[in-house]
C-alpha positions as CSV (number, residue, x, y, z in Angstrom):
1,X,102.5,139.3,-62.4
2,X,105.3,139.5,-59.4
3,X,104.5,142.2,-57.3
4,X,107.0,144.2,-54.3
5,X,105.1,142.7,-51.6
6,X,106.4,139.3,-52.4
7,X,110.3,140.6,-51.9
8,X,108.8,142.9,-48.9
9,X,107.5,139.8,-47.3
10,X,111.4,138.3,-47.3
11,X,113.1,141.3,-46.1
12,X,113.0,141.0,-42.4
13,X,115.1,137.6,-42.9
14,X,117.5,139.5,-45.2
15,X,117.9,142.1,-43.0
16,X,118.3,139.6,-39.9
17,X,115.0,141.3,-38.0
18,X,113.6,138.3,-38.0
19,X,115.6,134.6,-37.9
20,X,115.6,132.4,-41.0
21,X,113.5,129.1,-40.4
22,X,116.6,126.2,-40.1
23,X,116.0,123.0,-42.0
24,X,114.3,121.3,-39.7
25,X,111.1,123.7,-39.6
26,X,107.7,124.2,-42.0
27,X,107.0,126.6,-43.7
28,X,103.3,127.4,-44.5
29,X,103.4,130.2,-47.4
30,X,99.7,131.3,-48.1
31,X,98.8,133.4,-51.0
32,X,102.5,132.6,-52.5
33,X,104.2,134.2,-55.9
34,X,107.0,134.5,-57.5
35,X,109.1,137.2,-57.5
36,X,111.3,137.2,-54.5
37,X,114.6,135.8,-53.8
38,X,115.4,133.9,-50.5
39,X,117.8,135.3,-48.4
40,X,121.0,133.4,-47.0
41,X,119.9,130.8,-44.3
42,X,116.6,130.8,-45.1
43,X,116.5,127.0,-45.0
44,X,113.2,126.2,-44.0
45,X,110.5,123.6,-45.6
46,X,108.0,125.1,-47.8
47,X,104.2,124.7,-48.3
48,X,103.5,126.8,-50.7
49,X,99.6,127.4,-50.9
50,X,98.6,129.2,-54.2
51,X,94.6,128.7,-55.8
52,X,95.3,130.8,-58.8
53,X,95.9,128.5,-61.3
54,X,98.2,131.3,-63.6
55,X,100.2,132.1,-59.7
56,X,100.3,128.3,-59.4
57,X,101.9,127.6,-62.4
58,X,104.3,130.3,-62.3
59,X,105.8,128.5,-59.1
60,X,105.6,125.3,-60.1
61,X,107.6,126.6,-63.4
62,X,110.1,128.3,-60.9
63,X,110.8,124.4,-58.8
64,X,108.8,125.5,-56.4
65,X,105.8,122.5,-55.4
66,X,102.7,123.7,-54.7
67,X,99.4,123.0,-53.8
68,X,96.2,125.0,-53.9
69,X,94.8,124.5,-50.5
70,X,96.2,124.0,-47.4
71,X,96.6,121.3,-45.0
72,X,98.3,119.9,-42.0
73,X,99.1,122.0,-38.6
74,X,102.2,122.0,-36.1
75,X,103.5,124.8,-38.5
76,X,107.0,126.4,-37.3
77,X,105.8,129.5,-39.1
78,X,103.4,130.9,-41.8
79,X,104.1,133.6,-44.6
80,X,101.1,135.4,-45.8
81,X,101.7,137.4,-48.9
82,X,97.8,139.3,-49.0
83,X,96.0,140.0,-52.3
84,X,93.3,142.4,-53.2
85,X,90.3,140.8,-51.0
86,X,89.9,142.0,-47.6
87,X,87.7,139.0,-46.4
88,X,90.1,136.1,-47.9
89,X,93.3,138.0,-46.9
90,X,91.9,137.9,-43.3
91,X,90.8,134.0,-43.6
92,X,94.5,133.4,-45.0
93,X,95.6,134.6,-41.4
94,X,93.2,132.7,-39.5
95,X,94.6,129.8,-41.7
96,X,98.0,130.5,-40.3
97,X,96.4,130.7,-36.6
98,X,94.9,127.5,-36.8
99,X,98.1,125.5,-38.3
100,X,101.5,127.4,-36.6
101,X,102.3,125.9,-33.2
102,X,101.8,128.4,-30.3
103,X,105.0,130.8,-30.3
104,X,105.3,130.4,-33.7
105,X,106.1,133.2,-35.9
106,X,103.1,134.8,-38.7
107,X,104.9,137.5,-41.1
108,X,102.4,139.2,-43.1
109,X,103.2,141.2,-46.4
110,X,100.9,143.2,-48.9
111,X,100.9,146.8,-50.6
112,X,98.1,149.5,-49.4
113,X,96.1,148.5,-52.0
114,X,95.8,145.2,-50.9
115,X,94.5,147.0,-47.0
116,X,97.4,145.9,-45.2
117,X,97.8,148.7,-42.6
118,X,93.9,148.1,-41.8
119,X,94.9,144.9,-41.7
120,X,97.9,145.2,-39.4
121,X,96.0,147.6,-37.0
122,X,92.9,144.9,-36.6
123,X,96.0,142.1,-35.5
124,X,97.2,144.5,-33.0
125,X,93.6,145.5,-31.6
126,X,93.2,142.0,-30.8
127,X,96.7,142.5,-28.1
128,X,98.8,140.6,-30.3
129,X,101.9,142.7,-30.5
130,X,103.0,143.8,-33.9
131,X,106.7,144.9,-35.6
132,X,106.3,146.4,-39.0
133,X,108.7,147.6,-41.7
134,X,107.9,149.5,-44.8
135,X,110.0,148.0,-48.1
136,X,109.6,148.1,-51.9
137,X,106.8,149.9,-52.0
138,X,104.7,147.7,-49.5
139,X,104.7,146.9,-45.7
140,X,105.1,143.6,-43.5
141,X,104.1,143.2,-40.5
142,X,104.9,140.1,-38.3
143,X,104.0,138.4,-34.7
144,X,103.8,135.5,-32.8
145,X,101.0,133.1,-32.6
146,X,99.5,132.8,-29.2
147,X,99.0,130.2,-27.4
148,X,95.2,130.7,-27.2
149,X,94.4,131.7,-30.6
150,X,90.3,131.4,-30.3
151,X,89.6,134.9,-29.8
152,X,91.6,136.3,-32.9
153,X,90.5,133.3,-35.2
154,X,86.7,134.4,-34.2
155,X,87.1,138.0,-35.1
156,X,89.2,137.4,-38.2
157,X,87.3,134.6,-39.7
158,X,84.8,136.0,-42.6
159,X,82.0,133.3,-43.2
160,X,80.6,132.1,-46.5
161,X,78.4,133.7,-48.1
162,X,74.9,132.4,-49.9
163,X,73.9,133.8,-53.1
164,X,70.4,134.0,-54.1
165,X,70.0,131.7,-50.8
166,X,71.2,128.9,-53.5
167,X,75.0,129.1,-54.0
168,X,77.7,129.2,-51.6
169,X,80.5,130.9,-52.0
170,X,83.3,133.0,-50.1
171,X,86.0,135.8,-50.1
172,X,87.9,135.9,-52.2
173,X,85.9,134.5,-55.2
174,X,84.7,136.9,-58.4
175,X,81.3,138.3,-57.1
176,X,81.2,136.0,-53.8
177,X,78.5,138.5,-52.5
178,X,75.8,138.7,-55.2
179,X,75.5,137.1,-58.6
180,X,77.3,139.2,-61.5
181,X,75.3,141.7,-62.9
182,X,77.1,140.7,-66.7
183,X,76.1,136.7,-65.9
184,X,72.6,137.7,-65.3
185,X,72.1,139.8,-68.1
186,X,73.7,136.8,-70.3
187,X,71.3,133.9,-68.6
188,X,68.3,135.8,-70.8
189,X,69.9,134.5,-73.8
190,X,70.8,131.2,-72.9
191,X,69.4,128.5,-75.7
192,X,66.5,126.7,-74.3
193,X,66.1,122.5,-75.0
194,X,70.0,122.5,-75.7
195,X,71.2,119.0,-75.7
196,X,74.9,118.7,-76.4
197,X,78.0,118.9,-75.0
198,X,78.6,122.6,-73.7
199,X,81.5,124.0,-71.8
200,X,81.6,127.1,-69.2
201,X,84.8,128.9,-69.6
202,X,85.9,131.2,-66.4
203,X,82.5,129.4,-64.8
204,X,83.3,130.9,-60.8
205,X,81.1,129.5,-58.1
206,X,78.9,127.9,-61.1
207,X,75.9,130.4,-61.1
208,X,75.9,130.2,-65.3
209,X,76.0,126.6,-65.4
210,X,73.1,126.6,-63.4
211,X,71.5,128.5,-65.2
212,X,72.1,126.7,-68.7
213,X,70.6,123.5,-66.9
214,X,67.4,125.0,-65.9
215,X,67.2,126.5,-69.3
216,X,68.0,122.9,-71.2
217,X,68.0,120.2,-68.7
218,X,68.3,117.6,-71.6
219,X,72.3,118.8,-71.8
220,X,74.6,116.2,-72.5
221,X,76.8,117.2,-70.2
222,X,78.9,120.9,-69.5
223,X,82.5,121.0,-68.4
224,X,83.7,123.5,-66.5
225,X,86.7,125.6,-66.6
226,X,88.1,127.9,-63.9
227,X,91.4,129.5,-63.1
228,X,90.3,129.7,-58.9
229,X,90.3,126.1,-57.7
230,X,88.3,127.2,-54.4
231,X,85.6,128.9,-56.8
232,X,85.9,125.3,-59.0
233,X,85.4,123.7,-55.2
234,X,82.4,126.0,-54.7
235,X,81.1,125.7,-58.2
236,X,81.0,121.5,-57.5
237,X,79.5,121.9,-54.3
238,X,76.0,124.2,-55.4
239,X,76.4,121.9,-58.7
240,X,76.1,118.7,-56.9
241,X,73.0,120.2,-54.5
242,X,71.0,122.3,-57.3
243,X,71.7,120.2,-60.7
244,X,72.3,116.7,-59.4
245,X,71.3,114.7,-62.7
246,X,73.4,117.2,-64.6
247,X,76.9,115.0,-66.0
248,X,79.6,117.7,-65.3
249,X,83.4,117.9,-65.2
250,X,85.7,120.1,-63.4
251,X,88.8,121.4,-64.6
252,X,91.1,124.0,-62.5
253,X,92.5,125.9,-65.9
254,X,94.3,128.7,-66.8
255,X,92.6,129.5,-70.5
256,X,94.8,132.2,-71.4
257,X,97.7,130.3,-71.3
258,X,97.0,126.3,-71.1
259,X,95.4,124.1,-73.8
260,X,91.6,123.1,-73.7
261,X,91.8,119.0,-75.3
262,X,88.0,118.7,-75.2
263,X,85.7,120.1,-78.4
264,X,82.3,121.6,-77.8
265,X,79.2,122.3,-79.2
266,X,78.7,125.3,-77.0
267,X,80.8,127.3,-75.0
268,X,79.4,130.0,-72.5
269,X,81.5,133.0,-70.9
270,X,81.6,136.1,-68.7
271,X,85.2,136.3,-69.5
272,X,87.9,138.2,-67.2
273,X,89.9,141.3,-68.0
274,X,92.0,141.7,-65.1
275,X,94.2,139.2,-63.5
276,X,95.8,139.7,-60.1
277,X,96.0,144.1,-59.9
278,X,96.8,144.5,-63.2
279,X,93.9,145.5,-66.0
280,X,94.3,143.1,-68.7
281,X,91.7,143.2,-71.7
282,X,93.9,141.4,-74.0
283,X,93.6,138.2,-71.2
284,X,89.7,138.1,-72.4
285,X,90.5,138.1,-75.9
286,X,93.0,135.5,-75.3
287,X,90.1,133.0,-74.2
288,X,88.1,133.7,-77.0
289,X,91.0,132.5,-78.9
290,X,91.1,129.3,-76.5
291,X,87.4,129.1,-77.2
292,X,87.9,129.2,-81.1
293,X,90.1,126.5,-80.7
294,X,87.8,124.5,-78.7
295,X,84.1,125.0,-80.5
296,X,83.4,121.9,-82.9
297,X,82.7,123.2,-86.4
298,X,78.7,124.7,-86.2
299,X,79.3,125.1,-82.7
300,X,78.9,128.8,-80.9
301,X,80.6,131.0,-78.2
302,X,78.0,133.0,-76.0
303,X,79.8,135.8,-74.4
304,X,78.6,138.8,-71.9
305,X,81.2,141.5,-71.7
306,X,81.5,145.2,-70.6
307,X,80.2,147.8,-73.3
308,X,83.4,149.5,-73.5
309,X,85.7,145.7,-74.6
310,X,86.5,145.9,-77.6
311,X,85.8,141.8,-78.5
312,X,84.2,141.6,-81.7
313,X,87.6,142.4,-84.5
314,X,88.8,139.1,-82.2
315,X,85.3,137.8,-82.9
316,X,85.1,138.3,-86.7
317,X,88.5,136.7,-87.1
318,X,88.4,133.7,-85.6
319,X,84.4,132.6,-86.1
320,X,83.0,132.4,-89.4
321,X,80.2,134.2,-88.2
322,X,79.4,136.6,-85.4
323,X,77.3,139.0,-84.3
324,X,76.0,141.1,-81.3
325,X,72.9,139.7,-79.3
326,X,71.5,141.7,-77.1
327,X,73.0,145.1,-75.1
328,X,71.8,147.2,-72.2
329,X,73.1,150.3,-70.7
330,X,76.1,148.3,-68.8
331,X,76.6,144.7,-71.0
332,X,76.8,143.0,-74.3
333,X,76.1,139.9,-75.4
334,X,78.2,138.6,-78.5
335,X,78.2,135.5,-80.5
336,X,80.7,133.6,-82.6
337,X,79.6,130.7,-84.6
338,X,82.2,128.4,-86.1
């Protein structure tokens, strides 16, 4: 899952463009990976900000700590390694405005895919001068944090957004601006007066969950899994405001790769197929498997998936029964009993 832009975002300190943070300065390193190695002298203090559960993990596995939301301020510096979003790689550099000191430096690192020379050209329309350098396939760009830093936070910042005026969410998130057209299609076959314990693998901003409520508010209780811990933060949030009787848990997972300890009687999904850039349909077939694992005997996996995934061999292996539900011209909904 390392990518160039990580080393490109390290290559003005190797090259000596740009001065190593000493040991006595922070280090605030939003959107940070793997996959780089730190030149000489670079002897700063790391944050390291990462809300990816699978990207957390791989730094945490690598000795570097972690945490999946940022805090503090009086920075010496920030690193900003940018990802596929526009709106959250912008908020990851007002982030970095609000919590550097003024004359503090902000480097900046992504491939074009990611938008970074749009990015770079918005920094310098707002007269904050700009270096740049092109490396391993991706760009950085780097400048110092101003001393009045209200104007570019304002233009930068991209607000919340409110789905189906009932959920919040934000950039960054899987379908922050709308409700998934899969999800919806999958709410039609939700069971109705279902009163055990359910789980809601991959569950986002929670819009599922809410939806399996309204359909049997007599649950037990539904736990929810999900690999973005600021879409498990959002997901709480609506939760707590639109099902406030429901009895839910919250667990910031990665269930391709981590174990689930719990055992269901129903387990819900709109699961992934692509993880960071790369397309990956093998990582939804690997949460079926978690969800095999995790179903009580009797108990069922309702899934939603693309036309064109080829789920249901997985299917037919691991359940003792399954079957498809429902399709339309876009989706399909499967089922796996155990």
């Amino acid at each position: 899952m390392t990518r160039d832009a990580a080393k490109t975002l390290f290559h003005p300190f190797a090259t000596m463009l740009l001065t190593p943070p000493a040991k006595d300065e922070r280090v605030l390193f939003l959107g940070a990976e793997t996959g780089y190695e730190l030149p000489d002298e670079f002897d700063g203090a790391f944050t390291a900000v990462q809300s990816f559960r699978p990207l957390y993990n791989g730094l945490m596995k690598r000795g570097i700590e972690a945490q999946p939301f940022s805090e503090g301020d009086d920075y010496n510096m920030a690193l900003v390694l940018m990802n596929k979003h526009r709106g959250a790689n912008e908020n990851f550099l007002v982030d970095a405005l609000k919590r550097v000191r003024p004359g503090g430096r902000i480097v900046v690192a992504g491939s074009k895919e990611d938008g970074v020379q749009s990015l770079r050209k918005r920094v310098a329309a707002l007269e904050l001068e700009t270096e740049h350098l092109a490396k391993y396939h991706a760009q950085a760009f780097w400048f110092v944090r101003p001393d009045n830093a209200d104007t570019a936070i304002a233009a930068l910042a991209q607000p919340e957004a409110f789905v189906l005026d009932r959920f919040v969410t934000a950039p960054g998130m899987f379908s922050h601006g709308e409700a998934d057209a899969g999800s919806v299609f999958l709410t039609r076959y939700l069971p109705k007066g279902f009163k055990k314990l359910a789980a809601d693998f991959g569950a986002g901003w929670g819009f599922l969950t809410a939806e399996l409520y309204k359909a049997s508010p007599e649950i037990e209780g539904v736990d929810l899994y999900e690999a973005d811990h600021a879409a498990m933060e959002a997901a709480r949030r609506n939760l707590n405001v639109l099902a406030p009787k429901l009895s839910a848990r919250y667990f910031w997972h990665d269930l391709a790769r981590e174990e689930v300890k719990n055992r269901y009687d129903l387990i819900i999904m709109n699961p992934p197929f692509h993880e960071g850039h790369a397309s990956e349909p093998q990582l939804g077939q690997a949460i079926i498997k978690t969800a095999a694992t995790a179903l009580k005997t009797g108990g069922e996996l309702l899934l939603v998936a693309n036309r064109g995934l080829s789920y249901e061999p997985t299917l037919k292996e691991l359940f003792k029964t399954s079957s498809e539900v429902a399709r339309n011209a876009r989706y399909k909904v499967l089922s796996g009993k155990k």
